[in-house]
Backbone as XML, in Angstrom:
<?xml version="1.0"?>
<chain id="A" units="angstrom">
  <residue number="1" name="UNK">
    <atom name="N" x="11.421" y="-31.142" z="-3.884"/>
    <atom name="CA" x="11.777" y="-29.752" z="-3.733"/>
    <atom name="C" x="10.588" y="-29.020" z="-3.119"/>
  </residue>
  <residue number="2" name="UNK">
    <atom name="N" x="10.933" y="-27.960" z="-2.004"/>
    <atom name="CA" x="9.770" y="-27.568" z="-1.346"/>
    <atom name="C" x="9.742" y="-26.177" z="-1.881"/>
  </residue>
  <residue number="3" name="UNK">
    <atom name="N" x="8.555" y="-25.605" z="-2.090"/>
    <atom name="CA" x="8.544" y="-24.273" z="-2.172"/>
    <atom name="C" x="8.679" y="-23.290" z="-1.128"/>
  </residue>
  <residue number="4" name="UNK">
    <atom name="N" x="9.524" y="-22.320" z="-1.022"/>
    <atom name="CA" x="9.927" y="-21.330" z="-0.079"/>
    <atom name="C" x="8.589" y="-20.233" z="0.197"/>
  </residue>
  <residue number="5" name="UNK">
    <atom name="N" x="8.367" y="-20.070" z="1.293"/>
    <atom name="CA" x="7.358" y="-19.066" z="1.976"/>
    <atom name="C" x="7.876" y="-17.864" z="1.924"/>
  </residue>
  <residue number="6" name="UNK">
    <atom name="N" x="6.972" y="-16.461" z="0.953"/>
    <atom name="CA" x="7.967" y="-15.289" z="1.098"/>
    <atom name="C" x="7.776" y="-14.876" z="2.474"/>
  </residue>
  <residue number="7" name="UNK">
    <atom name="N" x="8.879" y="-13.983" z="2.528"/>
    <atom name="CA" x="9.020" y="-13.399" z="3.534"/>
    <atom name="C" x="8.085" y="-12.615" z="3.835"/>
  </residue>
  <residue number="8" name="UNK">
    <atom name="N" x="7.920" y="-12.470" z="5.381"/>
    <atom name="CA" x="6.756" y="-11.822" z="6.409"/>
    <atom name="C" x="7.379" y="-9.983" z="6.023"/>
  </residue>
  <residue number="9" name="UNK">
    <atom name="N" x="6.517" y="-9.524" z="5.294"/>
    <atom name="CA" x="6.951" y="-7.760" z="5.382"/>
    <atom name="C" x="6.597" y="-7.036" z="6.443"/>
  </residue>
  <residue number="10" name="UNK">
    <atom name="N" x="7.936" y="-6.427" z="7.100"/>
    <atom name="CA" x="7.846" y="-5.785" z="8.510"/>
    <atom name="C" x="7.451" y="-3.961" z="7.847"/>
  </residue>
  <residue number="11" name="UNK">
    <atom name="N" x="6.862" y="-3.330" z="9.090"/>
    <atom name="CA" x="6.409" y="-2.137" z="8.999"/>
    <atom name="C" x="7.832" y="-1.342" z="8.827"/>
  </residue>
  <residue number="12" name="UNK">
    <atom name="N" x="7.768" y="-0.289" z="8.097"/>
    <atom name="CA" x="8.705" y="0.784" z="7.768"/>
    <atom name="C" x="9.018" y="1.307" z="8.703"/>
  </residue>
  <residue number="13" name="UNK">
    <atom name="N" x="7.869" y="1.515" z="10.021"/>
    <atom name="CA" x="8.221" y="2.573" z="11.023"/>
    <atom name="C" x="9.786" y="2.542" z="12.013"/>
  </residue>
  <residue number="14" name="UNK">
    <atom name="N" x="10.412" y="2.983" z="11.898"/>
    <atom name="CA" x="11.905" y="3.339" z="12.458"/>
    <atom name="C" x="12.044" y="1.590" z="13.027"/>
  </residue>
  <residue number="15" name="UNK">
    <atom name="N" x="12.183" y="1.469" z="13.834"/>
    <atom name="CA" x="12.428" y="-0.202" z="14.910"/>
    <atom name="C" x="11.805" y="-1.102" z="14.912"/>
  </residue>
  <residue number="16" name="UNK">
    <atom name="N" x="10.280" y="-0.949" z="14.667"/>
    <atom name="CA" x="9.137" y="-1.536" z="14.364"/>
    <atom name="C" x="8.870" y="-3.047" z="13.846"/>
  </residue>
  <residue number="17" name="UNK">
    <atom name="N" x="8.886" y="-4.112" z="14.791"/>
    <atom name="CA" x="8.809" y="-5.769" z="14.069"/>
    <atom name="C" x="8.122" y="-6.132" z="13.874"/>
  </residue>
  <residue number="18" name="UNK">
    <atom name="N" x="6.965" y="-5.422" z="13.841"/>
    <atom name="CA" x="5.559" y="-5.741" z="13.446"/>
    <atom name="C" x="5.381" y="-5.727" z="12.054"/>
  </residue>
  <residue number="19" name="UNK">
    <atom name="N" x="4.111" y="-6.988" z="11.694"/>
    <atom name="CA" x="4.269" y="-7.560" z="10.041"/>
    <atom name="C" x="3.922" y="-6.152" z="9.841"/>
  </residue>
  <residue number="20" name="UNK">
    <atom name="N" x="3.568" y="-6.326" z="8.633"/>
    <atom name="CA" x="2.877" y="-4.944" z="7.563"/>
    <atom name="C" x="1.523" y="-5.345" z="7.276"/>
  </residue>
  <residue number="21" name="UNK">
    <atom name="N" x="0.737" y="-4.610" z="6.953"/>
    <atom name="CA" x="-0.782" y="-5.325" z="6.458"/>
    <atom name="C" x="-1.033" y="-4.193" z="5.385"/>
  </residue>
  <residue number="22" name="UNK">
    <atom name="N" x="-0.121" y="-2.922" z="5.396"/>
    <atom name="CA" x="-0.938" y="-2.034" z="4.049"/>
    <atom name="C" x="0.179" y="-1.648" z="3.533"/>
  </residue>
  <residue number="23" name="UNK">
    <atom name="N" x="0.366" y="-0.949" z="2.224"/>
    <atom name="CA" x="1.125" y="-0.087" z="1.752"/>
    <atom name="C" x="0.582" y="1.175" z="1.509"/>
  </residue>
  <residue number="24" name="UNK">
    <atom name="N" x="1.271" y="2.026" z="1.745"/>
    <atom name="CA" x="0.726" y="3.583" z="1.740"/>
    <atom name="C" x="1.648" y="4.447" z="0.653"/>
  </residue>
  <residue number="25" name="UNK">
    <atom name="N" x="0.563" y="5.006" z="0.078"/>
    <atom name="CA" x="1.706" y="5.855" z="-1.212"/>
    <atom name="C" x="1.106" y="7.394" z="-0.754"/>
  </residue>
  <residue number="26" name="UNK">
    <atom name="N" x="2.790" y="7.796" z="-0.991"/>
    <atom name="CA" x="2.893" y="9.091" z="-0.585"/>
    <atom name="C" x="2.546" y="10.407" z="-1.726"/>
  </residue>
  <residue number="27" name="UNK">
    <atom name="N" x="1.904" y="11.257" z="-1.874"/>
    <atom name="CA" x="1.851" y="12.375" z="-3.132"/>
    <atom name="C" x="1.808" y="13.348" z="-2.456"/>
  </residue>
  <residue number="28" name="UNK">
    <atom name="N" x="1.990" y="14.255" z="-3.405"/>
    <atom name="CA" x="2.210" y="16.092" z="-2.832"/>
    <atom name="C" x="1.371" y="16.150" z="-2.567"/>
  </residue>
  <residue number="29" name="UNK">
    <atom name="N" x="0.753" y="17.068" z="-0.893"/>
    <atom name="CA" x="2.719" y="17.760" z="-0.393"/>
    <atom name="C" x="3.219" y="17.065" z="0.611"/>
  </residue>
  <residue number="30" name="UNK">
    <atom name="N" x="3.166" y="15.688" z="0.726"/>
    <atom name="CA" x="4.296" y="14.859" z="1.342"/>
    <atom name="C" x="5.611" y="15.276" z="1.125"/>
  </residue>
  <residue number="31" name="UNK">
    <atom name="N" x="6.356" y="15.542" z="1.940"/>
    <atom name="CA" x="7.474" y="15.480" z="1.912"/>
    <atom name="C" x="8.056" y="13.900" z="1.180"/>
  </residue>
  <residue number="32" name="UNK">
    <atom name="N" x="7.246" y="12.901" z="1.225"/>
    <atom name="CA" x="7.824" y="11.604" z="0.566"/>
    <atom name="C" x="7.433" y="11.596" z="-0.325"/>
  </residue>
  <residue number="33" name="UNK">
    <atom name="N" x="6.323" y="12.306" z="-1.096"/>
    <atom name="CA" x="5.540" y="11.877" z="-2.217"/>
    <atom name="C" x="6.515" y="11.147" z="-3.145"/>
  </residue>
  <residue number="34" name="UNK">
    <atom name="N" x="6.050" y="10.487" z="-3.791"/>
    <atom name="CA" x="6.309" y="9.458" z="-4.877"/>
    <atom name="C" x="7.155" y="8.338" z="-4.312"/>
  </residue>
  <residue number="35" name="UNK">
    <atom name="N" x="6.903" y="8.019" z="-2.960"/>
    <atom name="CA" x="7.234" y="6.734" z="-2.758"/>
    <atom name="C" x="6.182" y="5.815" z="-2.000"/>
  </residue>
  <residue number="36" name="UNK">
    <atom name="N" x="6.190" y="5.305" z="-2.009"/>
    <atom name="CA" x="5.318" y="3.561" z="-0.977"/>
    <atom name="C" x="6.236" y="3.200" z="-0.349"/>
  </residue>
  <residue number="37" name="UNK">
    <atom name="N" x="5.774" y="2.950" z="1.142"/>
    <atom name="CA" x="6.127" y="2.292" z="2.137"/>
    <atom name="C" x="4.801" y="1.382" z="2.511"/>
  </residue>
  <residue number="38" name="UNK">
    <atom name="N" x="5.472" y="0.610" z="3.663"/>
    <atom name="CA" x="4.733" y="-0.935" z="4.183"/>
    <atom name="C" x="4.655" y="-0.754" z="5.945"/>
  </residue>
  <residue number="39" name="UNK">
    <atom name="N" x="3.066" y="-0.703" z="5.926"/>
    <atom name="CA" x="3.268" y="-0.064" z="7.547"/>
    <atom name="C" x="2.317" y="-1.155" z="8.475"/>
  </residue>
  <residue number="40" name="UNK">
    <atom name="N" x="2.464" y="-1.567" z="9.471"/>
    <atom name="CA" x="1.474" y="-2.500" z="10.373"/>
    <atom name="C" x="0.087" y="-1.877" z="10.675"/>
  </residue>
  <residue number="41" name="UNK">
    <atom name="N" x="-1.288" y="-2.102" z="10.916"/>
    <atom name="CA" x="-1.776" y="-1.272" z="11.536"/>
    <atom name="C" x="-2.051" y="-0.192" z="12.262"/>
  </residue>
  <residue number="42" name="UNK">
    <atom name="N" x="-1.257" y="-0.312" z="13.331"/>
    <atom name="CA" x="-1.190" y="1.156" z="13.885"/>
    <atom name="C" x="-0.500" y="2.272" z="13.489"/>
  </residue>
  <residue number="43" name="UNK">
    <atom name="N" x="0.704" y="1.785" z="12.783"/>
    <atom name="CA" x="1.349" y="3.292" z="11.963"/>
    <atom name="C" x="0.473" y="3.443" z="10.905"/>
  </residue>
  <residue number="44" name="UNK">
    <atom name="N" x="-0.029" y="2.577" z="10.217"/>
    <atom name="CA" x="-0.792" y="2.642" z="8.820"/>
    <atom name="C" x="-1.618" y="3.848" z="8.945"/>
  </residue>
  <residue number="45" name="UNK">
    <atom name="N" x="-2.715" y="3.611" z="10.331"/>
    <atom name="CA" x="-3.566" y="4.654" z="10.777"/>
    <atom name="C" x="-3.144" y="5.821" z="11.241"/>
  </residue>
  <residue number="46" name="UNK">
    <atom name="N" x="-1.623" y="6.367" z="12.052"/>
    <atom name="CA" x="-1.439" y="7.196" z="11.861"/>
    <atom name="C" x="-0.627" y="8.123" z="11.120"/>
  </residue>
  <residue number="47" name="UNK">
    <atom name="N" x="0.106" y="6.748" z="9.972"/>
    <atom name="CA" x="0.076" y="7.878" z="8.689"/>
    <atom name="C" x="-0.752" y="8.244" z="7.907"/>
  </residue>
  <residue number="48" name="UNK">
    <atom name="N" x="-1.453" y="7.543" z="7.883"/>
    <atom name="CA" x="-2.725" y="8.066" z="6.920"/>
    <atom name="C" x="-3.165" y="9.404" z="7.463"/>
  </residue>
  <residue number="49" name="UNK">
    <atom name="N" x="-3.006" y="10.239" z="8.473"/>
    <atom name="CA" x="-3.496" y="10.942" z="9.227"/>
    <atom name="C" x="-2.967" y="12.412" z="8.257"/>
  </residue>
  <residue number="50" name="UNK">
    <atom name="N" x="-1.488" y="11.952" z="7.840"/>
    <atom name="CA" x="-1.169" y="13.391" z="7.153"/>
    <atom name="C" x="-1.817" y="13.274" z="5.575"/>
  </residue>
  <residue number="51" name="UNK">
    <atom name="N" x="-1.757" y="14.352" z="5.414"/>
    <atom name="CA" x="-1.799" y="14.888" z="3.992"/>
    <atom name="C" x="-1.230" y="14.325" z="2.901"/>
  </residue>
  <residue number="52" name="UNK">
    <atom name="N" x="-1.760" y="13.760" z="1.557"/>
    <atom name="CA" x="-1.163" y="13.442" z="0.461"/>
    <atom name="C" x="-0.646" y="11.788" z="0.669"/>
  </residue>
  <residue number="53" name="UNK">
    <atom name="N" x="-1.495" y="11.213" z="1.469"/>
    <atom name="CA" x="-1.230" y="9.340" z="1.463"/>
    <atom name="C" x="-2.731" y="9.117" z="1.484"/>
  </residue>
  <residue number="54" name="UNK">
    <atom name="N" x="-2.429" y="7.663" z="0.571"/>
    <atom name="CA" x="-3.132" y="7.043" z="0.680"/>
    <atom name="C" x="-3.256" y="5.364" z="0.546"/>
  </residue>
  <residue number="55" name="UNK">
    <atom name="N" x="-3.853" y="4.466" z="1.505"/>
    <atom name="CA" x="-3.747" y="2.972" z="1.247"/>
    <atom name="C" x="-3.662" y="2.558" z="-0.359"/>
  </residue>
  <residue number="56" name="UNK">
    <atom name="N" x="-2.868" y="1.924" z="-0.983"/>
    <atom name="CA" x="-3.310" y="1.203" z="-2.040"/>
    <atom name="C" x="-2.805" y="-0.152" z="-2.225"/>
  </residue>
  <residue number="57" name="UNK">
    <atom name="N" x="-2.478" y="-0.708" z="-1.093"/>
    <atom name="CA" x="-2.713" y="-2.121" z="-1.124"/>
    <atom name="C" x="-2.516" y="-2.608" z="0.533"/>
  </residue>
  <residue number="58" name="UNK">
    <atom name="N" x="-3.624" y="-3.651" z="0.432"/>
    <atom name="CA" x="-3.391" y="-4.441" z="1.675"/>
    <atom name="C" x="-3.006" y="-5.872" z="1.826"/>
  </residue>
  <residue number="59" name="UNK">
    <atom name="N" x="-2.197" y="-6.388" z="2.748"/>
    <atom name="CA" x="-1.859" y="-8.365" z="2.941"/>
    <atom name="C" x="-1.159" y="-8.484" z="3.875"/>
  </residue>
  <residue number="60" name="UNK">
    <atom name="N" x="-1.365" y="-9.449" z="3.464"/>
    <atom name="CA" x="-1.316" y="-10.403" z="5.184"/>
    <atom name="C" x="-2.295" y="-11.480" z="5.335"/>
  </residue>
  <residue number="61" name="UNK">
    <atom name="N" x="-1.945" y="-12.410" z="6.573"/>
    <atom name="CA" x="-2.854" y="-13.410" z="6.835"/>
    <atom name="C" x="-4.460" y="-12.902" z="7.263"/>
  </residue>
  <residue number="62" name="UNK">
    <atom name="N" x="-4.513" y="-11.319" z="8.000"/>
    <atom name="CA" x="-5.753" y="-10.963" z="8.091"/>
    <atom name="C" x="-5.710" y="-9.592" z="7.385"/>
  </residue>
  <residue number="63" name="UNK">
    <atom name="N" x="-7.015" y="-9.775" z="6.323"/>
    <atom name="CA" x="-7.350" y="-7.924" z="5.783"/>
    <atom name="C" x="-8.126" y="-7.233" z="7.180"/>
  </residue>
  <residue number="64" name="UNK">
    <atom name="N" x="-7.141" y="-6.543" z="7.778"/>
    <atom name="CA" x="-7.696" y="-5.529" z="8.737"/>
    <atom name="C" x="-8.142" y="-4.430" z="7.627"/>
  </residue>
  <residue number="65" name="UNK">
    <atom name="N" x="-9.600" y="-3.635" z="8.633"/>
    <atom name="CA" x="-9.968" y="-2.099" z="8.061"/>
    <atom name="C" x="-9.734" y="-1.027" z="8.863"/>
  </residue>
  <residue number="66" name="UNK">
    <atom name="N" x="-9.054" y="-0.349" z="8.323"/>
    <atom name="CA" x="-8.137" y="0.805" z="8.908"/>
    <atom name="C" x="-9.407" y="2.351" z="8.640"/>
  </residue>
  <residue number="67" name="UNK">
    <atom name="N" x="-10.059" y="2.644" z="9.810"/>
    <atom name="CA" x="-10.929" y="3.137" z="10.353"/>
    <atom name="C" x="-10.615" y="4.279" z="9.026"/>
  </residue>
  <residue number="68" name="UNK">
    <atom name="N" x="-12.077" y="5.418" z="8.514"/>
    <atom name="CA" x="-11.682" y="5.992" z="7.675"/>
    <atom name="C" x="-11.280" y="6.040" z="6.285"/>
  </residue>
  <residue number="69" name="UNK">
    <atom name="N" x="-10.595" y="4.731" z="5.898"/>
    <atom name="CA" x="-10.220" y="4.702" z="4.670"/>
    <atom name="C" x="-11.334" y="3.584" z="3.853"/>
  </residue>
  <residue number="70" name="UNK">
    <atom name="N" x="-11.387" y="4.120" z="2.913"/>
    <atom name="CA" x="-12.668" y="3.032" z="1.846"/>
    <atom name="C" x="-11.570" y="1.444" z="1.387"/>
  </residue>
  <residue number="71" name="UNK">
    <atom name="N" x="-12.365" y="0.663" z="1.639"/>
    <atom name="CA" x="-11.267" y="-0.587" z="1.271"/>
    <atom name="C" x="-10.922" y="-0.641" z="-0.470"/>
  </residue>
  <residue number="72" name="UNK">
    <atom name="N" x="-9.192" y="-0.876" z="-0.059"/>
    <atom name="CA" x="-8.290" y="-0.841" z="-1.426"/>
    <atom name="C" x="-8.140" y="-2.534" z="-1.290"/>
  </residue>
  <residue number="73" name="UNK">
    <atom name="N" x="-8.530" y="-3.178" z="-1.858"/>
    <atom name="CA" x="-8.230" y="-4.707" z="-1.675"/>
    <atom name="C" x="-6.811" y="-5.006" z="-2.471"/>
  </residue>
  <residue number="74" name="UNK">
    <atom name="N" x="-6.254" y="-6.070" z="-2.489"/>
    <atom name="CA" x="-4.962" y="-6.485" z="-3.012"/>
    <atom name="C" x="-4.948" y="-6.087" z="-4.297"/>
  </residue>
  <residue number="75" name="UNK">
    <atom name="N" x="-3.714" y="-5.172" z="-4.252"/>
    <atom name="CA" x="-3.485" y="-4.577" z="-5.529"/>
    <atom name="C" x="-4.351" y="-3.479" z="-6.144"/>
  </residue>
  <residue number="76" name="UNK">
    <atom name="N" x="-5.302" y="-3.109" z="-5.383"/>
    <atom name="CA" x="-5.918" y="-2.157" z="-6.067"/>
    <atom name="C" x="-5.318" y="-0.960" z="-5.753"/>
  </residue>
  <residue number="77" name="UNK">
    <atom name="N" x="-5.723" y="0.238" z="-6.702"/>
    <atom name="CA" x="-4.931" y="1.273" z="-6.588"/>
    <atom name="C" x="-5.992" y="2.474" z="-6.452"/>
  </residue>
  <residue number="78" name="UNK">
    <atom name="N" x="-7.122" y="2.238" z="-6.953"/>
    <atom name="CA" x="-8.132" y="3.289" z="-7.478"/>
    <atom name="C" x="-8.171" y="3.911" z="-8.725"/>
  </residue>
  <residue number="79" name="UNK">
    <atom name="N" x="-7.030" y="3.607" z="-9.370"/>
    <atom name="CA" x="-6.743" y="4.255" z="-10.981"/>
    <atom name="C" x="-7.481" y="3.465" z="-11.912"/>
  </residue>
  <residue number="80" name="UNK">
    <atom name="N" x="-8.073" y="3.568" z="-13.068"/>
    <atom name="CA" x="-8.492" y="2.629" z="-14.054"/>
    <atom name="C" x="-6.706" y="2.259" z="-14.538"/>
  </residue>
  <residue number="81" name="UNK">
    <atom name="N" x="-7.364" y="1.016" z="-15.229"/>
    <atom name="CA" x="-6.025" y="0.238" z="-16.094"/>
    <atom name="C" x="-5.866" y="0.713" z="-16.913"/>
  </residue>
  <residue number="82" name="UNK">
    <atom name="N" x="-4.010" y="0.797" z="-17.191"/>
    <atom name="CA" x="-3.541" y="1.047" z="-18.803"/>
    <atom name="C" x="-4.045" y="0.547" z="-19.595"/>
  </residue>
  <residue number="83" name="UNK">
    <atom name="N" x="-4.672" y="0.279" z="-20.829"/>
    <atom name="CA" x="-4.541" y="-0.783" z="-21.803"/>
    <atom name="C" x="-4.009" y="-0.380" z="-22.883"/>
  </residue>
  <residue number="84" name="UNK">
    <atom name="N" x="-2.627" y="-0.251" z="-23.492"/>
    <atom name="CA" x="-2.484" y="-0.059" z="-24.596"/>
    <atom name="C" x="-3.086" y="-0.987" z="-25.629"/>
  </residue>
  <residue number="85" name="UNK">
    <atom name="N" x="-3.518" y="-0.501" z="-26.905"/>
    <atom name="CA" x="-3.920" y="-1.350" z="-27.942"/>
    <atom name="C" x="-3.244" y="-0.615" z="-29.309"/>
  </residue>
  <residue number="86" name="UNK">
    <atom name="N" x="-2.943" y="-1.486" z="-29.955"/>
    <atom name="CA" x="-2.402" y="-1.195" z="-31.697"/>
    <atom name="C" x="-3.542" y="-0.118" z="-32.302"/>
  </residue>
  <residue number="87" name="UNK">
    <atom name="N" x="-3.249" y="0.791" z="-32.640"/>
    <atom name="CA" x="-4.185" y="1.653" z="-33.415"/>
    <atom name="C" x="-3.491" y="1.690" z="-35.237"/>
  </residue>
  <residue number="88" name="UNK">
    <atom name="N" x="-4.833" y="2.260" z="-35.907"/>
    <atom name="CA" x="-4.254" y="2.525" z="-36.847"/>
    <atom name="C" x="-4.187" y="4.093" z="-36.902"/>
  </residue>
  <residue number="89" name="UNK">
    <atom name="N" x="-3.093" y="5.007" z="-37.205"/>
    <atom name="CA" x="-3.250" y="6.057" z="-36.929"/>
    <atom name="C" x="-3.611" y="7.041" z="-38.190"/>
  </residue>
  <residue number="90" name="UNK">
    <atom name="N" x="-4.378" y="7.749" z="-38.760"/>
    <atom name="CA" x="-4.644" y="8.089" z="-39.905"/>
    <atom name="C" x="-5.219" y="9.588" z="-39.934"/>
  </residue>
</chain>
């Protein structure tokens, strides 16, 4: 049994067949805020251009650096982690 290769993620931009290499999350006052999209290089850079986005994850076969932005490596977000833990509450 062979293991299946995921699929190549194409850029969001309208027609666009180009892979993806970042995800960009949208916040106010985006008109999209509170969603992520998956954009190739060159849209990546010029969405990043508006207001209220920002990279928080990059992949692909090459980590390109998208001029301007501080590197978000895989999966990073910039937030510290949840950690819930059991308390005793008193």
């Amino acid at each position: 049994m062979r293991a299946r290769k995921a699929p190549v993620r194409r850029c969001s931009w309208h027609d666009c067949a180009k892979p993806a290499v970042a995800r960009v999350r949208f916040e106010l006052p985006n008109l999209l805020a509170g969603s992520e999209r998956d954009y190739c290089q060159p849209h990546a850079e010029l969405v990043r251009q508006g207001k209220g986005t920002r990279v928080v994850r990059r992949f692909g076969p090459r980590q390109l650096a998208l001029p301007g932005v501080p590197d978000a490596g895989a999966g990073a977000t910039g937030r510290p982690g949840r950690t819930r833990r059991k308390g005793v509450i008193g």
